[in-house]
Structure formats: structure tokens, C-alpha cells
C-alpha positions in Angstrom: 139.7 97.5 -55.1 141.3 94.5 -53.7 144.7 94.9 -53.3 147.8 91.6 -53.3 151.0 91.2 -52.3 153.6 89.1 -52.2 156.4 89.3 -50.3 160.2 88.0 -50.3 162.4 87.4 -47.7 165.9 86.1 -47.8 167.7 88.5 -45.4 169.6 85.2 -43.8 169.6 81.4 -43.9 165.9 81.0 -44.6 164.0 81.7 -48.2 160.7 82.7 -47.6 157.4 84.0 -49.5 154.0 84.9 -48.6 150.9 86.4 -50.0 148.6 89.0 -48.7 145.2 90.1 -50.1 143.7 93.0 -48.3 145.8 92.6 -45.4 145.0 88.7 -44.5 147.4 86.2 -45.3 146.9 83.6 -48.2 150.2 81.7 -47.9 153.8 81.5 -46.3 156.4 79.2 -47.8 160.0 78.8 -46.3 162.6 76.7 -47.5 165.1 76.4 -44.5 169.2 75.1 -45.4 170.3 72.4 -43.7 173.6 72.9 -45.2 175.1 75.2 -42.7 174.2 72.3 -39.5 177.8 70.6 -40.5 179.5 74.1 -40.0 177.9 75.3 -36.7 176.9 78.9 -38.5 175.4 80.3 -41.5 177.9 80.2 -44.2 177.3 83.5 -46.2 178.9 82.3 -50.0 176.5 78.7 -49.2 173.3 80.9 -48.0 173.3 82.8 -51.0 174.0 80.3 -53.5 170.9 78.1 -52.0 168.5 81.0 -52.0 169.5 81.2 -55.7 167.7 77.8 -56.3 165.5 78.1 -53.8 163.9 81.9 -54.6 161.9 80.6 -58.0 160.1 77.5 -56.6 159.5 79.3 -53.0 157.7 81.9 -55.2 155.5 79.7 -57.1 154.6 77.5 -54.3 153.5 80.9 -52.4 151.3 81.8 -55.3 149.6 78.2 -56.0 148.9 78.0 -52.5 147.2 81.4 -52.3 145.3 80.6 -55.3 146.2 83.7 -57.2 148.2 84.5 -60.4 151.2 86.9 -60.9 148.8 88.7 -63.5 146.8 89.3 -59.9 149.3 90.8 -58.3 149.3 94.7 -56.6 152.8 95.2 -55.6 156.2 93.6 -55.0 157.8 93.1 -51.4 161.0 92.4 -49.7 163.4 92.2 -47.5 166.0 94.7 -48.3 168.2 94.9 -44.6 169.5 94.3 -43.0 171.0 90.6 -43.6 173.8 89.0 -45.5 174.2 91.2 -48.4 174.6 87.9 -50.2 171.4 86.8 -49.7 169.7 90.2 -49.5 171.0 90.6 -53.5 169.0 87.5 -54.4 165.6 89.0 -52.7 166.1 92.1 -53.8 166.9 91.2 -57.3 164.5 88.3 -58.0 162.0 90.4 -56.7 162.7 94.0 -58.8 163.0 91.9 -61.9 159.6 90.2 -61.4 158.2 93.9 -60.9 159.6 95.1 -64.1 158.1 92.2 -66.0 154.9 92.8 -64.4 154.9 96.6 -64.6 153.8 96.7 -60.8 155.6 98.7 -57.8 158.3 97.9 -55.3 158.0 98.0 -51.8 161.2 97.5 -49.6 161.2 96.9 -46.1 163.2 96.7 -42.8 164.0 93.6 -41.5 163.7 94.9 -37.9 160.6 96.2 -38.8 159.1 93.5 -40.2 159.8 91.8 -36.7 158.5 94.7 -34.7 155.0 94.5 -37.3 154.9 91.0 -37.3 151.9 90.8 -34.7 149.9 92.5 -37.5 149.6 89.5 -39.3 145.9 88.1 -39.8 145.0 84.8 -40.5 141.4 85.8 -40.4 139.7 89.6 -41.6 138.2 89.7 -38.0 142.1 88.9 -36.2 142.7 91.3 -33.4 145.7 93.5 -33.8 148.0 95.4 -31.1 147.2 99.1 -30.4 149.8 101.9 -30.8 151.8 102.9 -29.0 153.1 99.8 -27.6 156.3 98.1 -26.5 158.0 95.5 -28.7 161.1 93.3 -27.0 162.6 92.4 -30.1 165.1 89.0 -29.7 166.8 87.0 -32.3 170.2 85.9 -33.3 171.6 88.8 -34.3 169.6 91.3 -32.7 168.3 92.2 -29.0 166.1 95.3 -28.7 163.7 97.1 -26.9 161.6 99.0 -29.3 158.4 101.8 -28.3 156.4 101.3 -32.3 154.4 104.8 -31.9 153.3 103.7 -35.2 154.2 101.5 -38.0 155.8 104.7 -39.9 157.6 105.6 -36.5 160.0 103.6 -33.9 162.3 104.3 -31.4 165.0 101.7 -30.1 164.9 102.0 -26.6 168.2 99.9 -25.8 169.5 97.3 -28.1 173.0 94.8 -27.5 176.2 96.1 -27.0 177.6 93.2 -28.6 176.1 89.8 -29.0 172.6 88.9 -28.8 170.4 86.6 -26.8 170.1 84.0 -29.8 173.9 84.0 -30.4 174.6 83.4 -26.7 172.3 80.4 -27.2 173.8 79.0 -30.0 177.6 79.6 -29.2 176.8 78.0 -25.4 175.1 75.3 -27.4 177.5 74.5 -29.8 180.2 74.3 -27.2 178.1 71.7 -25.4 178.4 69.9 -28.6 174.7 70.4 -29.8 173.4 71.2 -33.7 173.1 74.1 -35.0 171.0 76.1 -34.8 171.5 75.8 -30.7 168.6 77.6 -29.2 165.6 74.8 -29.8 167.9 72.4 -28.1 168.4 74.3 -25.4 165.0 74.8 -25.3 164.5 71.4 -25.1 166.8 70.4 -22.4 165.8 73.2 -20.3 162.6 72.0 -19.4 164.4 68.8 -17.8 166.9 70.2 -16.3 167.5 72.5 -12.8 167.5 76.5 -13.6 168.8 76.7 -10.2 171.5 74.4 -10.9 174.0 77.0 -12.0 175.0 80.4 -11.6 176.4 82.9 -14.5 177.5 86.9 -14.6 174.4 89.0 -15.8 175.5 92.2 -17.2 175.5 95.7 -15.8 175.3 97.7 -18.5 173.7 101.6 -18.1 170.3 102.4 -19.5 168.2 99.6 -21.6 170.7 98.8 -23.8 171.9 94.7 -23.1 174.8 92.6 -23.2 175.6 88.9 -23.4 179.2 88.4 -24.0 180.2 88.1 -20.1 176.8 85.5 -19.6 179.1 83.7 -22.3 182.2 84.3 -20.9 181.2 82.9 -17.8 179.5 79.9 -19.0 182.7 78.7 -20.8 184.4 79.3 -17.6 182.0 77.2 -15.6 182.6 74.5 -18.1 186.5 74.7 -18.4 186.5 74.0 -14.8 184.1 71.4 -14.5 186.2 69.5 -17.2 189.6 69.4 -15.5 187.9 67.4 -13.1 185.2 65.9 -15.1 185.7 64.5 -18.4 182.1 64.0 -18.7 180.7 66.8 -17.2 179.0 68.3 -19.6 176.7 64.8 -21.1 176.1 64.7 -17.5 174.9 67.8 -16.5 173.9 69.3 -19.5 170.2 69.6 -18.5 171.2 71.6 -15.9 173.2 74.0 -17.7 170.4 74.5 -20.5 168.0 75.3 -17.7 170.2 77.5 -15.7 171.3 79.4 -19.2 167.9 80.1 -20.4 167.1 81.2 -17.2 169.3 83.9 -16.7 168.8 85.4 -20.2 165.6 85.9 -20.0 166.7 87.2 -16.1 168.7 89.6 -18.5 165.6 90.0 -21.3 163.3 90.7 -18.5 165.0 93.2 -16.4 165.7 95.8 -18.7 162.2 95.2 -20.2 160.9 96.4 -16.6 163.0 99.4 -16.8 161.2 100.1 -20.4 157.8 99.6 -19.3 158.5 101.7 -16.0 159.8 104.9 -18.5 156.9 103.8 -21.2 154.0 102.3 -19.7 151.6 101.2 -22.4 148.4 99.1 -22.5 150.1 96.3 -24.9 153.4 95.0 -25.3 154.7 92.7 -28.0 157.7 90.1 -28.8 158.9 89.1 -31.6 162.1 87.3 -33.4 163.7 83.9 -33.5 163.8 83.6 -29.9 160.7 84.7 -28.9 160.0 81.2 -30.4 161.7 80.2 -27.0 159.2 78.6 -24.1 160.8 80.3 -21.5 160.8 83.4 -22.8 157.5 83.2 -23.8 156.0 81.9 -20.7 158.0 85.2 -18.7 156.4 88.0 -21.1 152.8 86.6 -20.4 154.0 86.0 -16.8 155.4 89.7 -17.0 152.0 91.4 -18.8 149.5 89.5 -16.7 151.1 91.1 -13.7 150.6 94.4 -15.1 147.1 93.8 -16.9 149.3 94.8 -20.2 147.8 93.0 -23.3 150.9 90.4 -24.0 151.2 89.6 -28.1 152.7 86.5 -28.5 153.2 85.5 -31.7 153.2 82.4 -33.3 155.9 80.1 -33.4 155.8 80.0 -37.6 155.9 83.6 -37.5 159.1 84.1 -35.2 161.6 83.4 -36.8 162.8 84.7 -40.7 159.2 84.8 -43.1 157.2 86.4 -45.9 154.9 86.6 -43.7 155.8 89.9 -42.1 157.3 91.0 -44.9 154.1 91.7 -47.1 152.2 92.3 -43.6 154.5 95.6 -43.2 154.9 96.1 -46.4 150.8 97.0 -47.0 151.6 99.4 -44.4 153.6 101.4 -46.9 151.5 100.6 -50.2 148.2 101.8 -48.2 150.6 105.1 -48.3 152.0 104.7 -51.9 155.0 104.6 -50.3 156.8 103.1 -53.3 160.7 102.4 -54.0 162.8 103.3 -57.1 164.5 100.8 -58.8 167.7 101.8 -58.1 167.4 101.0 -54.4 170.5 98.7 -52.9 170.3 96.0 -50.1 172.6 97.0 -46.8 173.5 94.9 -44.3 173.7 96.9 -41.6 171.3 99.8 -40.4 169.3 100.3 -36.9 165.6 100.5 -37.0 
């Protein structure tokens, strides 16, 4: 018997739903808010208040587009942490009432997980999936991990931040050189025209696999309180250069503890996933860094980087294939490691 289900995702900034029917995806709608650009960050009270108007007609789009009813559906999705508890509230909510009315089960997944599961997505019955065990370098802007996924049941964090990630050392770099928010596509951007040479910052040296980006962002507001004393305009001028040389040394960062990772877990595929992993740079290093090593490199695809239904109902079948179910009564939390 065929099985469908739609998934919810609000965990953040972005209101997202998607179908899946037998494991291959139907649709994926997100409705991004543009209304945190003028403050440089996601406003949690705003984010919430949007994903309110936004949850109802992100739903129905998701059904019309996959061409099924909510008569049709198997089982309910979503997103249930971590995130803004805000926002999680209005997932988690919209989503258990539309079960009750429907008389169909829950199913409530990690955020992180989601991430790390996220190359399971098929477009197509026939789409090639990763293998387990395999290792997952998980980057976004408010996580950096290195996971070992033994199976989708069973994960182990390898090393994770300290304290900020790699997509908030982009965005807070960016926003002091004046770009919008968010600041990692723009630095992105400007990278590819610019020197990664140009510049020098402190890379971390932090024990084990676990990372750090605070001191990469204390010395890049350094480099740039100096410049200025001098320079007025040194930043317009140069600001190429200090994209390229900033996205080069975090994924100097990324990419050395994923060695160490690979060196203690060798396995025959390895995976990224997150908002950054949207990044060219980053992208172009993992294949760079598999091909050496005749590892299998999943790469997702950009629309499935960064916050989506997507891989929400995609992990989610994982659990319903296992009646792996969730009670009512279940609460959103908005922090938790994988």
C-alpha cells in the first residue's frame, strides 16, 4: 500500500512543506522572510508571527502541487528541534491539529537529522542513495558537525563547534563589511573575484574534531580595525579580497578536522549537508577532498541545503517504515544534540 507524507518545517526563518509518496518527492514549497534583511538577524517574535500566515497557504500549495488530497494522506511530519521555539510551536501545532482532524499519525523529527538524511531524498524511484556507514560534515548557521550516520536510527557527533559556527562567522564578517543579510551568498559571491591569498586570519587549535570560529572572527575584525585607521575606504576597496581570503580559511578550518575524521572513520562515502554546504567553495573542497580518496562525495542540491520539507518527510519515512509514531503530547525544544 502506497504510503504519503507530508512534512512541515519551521525550525527557523524559512516555512517550508513537502510531500513524499513512497519515498520520492512530489513537492517542496518554502516561503522565505525578508523581514529580518533590515535587522541583520532572524528576529524570533517576527519569525514566528510570519510562519503563522505563512504555515496554511505553504501547506496547500505543497498538496496541489503534489497532486494529492489531505484525505490521501499517511502520516504527519515535522520539525520539532531544535530551532526557535517560537517557530517550532507553529510546526508543531499546525501540524498535530491537522493530524487530529485527519485521524492520521505524527511523526517528529530532528532538525540535525533531517540535515544529516537529507541526501536520501529522491526526485526519481531509481535516485542513488548513500551507503551506511558514512561520514556527514554537517555546516550551517548555527551548527558545525562532524557526524559518522551508522544508520538513520543511529549517529554519532564526532566533533561539533565550541561556539559559533561556520555560517555565523560568515554572516557576522559580512554584515560588518556592510553586506545583507543573510551574509554567506554574498560572500560567496565576492569570493570568486577576489584574492584568497590576499589575507591572513587565526585558524583555531582546538583538541580532537570539535571546531571553533570565534578567534577566525576575532581576527578578521582586527584586520579590519586596522586597515580603517588608515583607510577610510578600505573595506569597498578590498572587499573581494577579504571574501576570498575568509571563505578560504574556513573551509581550511572545515577541511582539516574532516581529515582527522576520515583518518579515525574511513568510509566508502561521505556526505555534506546544511545551509553552507550551499557554499561553492565548500563544495568544490569536499569533491576535491573525496576524489582524492576515491570516497563517493554526496553533494546535495542547492534547494535542499538550506531549511526544507524536503528532508523532513524524507527522514521522517524512515521512522513510519518502523511505526515509529509520536504521542500527542510531545513538546518542541530548542536545543538538543543529535
Amino acid at each position: 500500500m502506497s504510503d504519503v507524507i507530508l512534512g512541515i518545517e519551521s525550525s527557523c526563518d524559512d516555512t517550508s512543506a513537502a510531500v513524499v509518496r513512497d519515498g520520492v518527492l512530489l513537492s517542496n514549497v518554502i516561503a522565505s522572510q525578508s523581514v529580518h534583511e533590515a535587522y541583520g538577524g532572524v528576529v524570533p517574535e517576527l519569525a514566528s508571527r510570519a510562519h503563522q500566515s505563512n504555515v496554511v497557504p505553504v501547506v496547500h500549495e505543497a498538496l496541489r502541487q503534489a497532486g494529492v488530497s489531505k484525505e490521501d494522506l499517511s502520516a504527519i511530519a515535522f520539525t520539532r528541534g531544535p530551532g526557535l521555539l517560537g517557530s517550532l510551536l507553529v510546526g508543531v501545532s499546525f501540524a498535530k491539529g491537522l493530524a487530529i482532524a485527519l485521524g492520521i499519525p505524527t511523526i517528529d523529527v530532528n532538525h540535525l537529522h533531517a540535515h544529516a538524511l537529507a541526501q536520501f531524498i529522491r526526485t526519481e524511484p531509481d535516485t542513488d542513495v548513500p551507503e551506511f556507514p558514512f561520514l556527514c560534515l554537517l555546516v550551517s548557521g548555527g551548527n558545525s558537525q562532524i557526524i559518522l550516520v551508522k544508520s538513520p536510527f543511529d549517529m554519532e557527533i564526532l566533533g561539533q563547534t565550541i561556539d559559533d559556527a561556520a555560517g555565523e562567522a560568515f554572516d557576522k564578517c559580512a554584515k560588518v563589511m556592510g553586506l545583507p543579510y543573510p551574509g554567506g551568498p554574498h560572500i560567496d559571491r565576492l569570493a570568486s573575484e577576489g584574492d584568497p591569498k590576499a589575507f591572513r586570519f587565526a585558524k583555531p587549535h582546538i583538541p580532537n574534531l570539535d571546531y571553533s570560529f570565534s578567534g577566525l572572527k576575532t581576527s578578521f575584525l582586527y584586520t579590519l580595525r586596522d586597515a580603517l585607521r588608515t583607510d577610510p575606504d578600505f573595506i569597498e576597496k578590498r572587499k573581494a579580497d577579504l571574501a576570498a581570503s575568509l571563505q578560504r580559511t574556513i573551509i581550511e578550518i572545515l577541511l582539516d578536522k574532516l581529515k582527522l575524521a576520515y583518518e579515525q572513520h574511513p568510509t566508502a562515502h561521505l556526505a555534506i549537508g546544511g545551509g553552507v554546504s550551499a557554499n561553492s567553495g565548500v563544495r568544490e573542497a569536499v569533491a576535491r577532498f573525496c576524489s582524492q580518496r576515491g570516497i563517493k562525495a554526496w553533494i546535495p542540491e542547492r534547494r535542499f541545503t538550506t531549511d526544507n520539507a524536503a528532508m523532513v518527510a524524507t527522514a521522517a519515512r524512515f521512522k513510519y517504515l518502523k511505526n515509529q509514531f509520536c504521542p500527542l503530547s510531545l513538546p518542541p525544544f530548542a536545543r538538543v544534540s543529535l
